[in-house]
N, C-alpha and C positions, 0 to 999 in steps of 0.2 A: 930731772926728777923721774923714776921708773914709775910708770902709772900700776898700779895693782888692785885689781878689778874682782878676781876670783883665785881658788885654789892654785892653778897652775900659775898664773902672774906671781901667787905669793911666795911657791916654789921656789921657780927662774930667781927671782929677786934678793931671797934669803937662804938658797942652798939646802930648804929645810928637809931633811931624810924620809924616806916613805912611814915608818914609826911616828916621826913628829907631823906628818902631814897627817896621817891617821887620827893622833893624839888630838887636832887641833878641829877636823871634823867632827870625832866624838863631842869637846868641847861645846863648837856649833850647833851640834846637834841637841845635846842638854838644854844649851840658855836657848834655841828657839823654843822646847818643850816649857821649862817655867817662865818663860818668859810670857807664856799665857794662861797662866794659874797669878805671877806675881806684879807683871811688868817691870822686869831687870833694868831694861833699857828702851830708848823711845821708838816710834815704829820704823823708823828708817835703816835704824842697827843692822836689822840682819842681814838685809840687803848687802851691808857697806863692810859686813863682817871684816871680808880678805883684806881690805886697803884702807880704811877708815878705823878700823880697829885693830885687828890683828897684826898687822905690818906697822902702825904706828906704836905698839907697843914692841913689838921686836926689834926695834931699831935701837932698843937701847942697849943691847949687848952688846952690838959693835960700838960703843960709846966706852964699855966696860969688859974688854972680854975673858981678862981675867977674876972678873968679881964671880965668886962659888955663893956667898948669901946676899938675902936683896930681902926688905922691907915693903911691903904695896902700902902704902896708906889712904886709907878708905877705898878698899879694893873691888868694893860695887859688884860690877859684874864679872870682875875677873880681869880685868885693862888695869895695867899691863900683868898684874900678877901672875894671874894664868896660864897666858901665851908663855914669861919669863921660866916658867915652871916646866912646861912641856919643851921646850927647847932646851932646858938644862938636866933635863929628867936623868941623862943616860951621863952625867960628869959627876965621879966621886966625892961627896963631900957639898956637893950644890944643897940648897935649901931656901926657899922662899916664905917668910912668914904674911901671911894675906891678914892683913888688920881692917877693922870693921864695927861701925858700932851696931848695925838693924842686925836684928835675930835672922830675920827671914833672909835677908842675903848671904850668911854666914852660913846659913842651911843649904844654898846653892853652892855656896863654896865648899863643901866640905863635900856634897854629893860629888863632883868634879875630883876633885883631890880622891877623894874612897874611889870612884868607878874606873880611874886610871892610872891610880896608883902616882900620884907626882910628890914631890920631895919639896910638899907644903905645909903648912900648919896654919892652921884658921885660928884669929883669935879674933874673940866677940869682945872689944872694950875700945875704949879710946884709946886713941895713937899715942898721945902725951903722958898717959897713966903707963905704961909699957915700957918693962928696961929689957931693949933687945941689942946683944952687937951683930952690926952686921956690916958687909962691905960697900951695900949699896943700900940710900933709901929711895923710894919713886914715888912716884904719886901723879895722878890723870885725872882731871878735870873734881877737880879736892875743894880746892880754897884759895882764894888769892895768896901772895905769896906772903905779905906780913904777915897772914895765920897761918899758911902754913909750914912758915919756916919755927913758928911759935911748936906746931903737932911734932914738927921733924927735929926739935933741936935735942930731946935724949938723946937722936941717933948719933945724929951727928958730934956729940960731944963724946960721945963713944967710939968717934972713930969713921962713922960712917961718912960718903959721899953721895950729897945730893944730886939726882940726876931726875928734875920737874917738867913734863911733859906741860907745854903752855901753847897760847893760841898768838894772834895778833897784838894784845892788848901786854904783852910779857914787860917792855919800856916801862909803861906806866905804872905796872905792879911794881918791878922792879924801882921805881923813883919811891912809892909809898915803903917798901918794904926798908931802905934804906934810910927811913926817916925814925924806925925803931931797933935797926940791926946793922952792924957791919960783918963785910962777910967777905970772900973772893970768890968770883963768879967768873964764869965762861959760856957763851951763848952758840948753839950749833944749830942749822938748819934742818925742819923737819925731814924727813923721806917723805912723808905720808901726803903733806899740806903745806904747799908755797906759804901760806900765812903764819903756818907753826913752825915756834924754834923748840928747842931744847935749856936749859938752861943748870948747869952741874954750877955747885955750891959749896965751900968748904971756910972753913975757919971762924964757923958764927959765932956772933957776942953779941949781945946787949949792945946799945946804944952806937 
């Protein structure tokens, strides 16, 4: 596993361009500013920015590297959204929808989106109320997975593929979630956290 510590470890490890490395600062630099007007995220975040955040949601594209649209669901502070946004900023046709239900994070998210221009769209509503297609849907630290395969299943009946950023405990979500959905499923190891996997989802049903 590549340990990723700060900007340059994030660089080395993701190839990311001086633009995206630029884009990914300014971001940094936003949510430490509201983040003390609103509390985005808890106080260890920023420190952990480069490898705890940022690199854990960049790793999804190499999962997907041809997926151009990508769904965040309950996109918080911007994990994986954001990061997904500025990495694909400069690929024709890319689009990120950032889904959200609190007003005040959506107002962060949209300041981000406005001040750097990324190829996003904030919507302020529930995930499950939303008919969006798109190639990819994510989600980081949302919902166990029975709910939120429940938020994510428009998507995916549209075509989308789930790609759910989960911690240690993914087994036992996955035994519950199995107990109200079938589905076909593939598990990949974190980059970011020996203990996190990945978990891409396709083919959901009912029971």
């Amino acid at each position: 596993m590549i340990i990723v510590s700060d900007a340059a470890s994030f660089q080395a490890a993701t190839a990311a361009n001086a633009q995206q490395m630029a884009d990914l600062e300014a971001f940094r630099a936003l949510l430490e500013d509201w983040n003390g007007k609103m509390n985005l995220v808890g106080p260890s975040a920023m420190a952990q920015f480069w490898g705890r955040h940022a690199y854990d949601s960049a790793q999804l594209l190499d999962l997907a590297p041809e997926a151009l649209t990508w769904a965040d669901l309950g996109a918080g502070a911007g994990f994986p959204g954001l990061v997904l946004a500025i990495l694909l900023k400069a690929r024709p046709g890319a689009k990120v929808h950032l889904v959200e239900t609190l007003a005040k994070r959506c107002r962060f998210l949209s300041c981000v989106v406005e001040t750097l221009g990324l190829p996003a769209e904030v919507h302020n509503g529930r995930a499950e109320a939303l008919s969006l297609k798109t190639d990819r849907v994510v989600a980081r630290a949302f919902a166990p997975l029975d709910r939120l395969l429940g938020f994510a299943q428009p998507y995916l009946k549209a075509g989308a593929i789930g790609l759910f950023l989960k911690g240690e405990g993914l087994d036992a979500e996955r035994a519950e979630a199995e107990k109200l959905w079938s589905f076909q499923y593939q598990t990949y190891p974190s980059r970011s956290d020996p203990r996190g996997r990945i978990i891409e989802i396709r083919g959901l049903k009912h029971g």
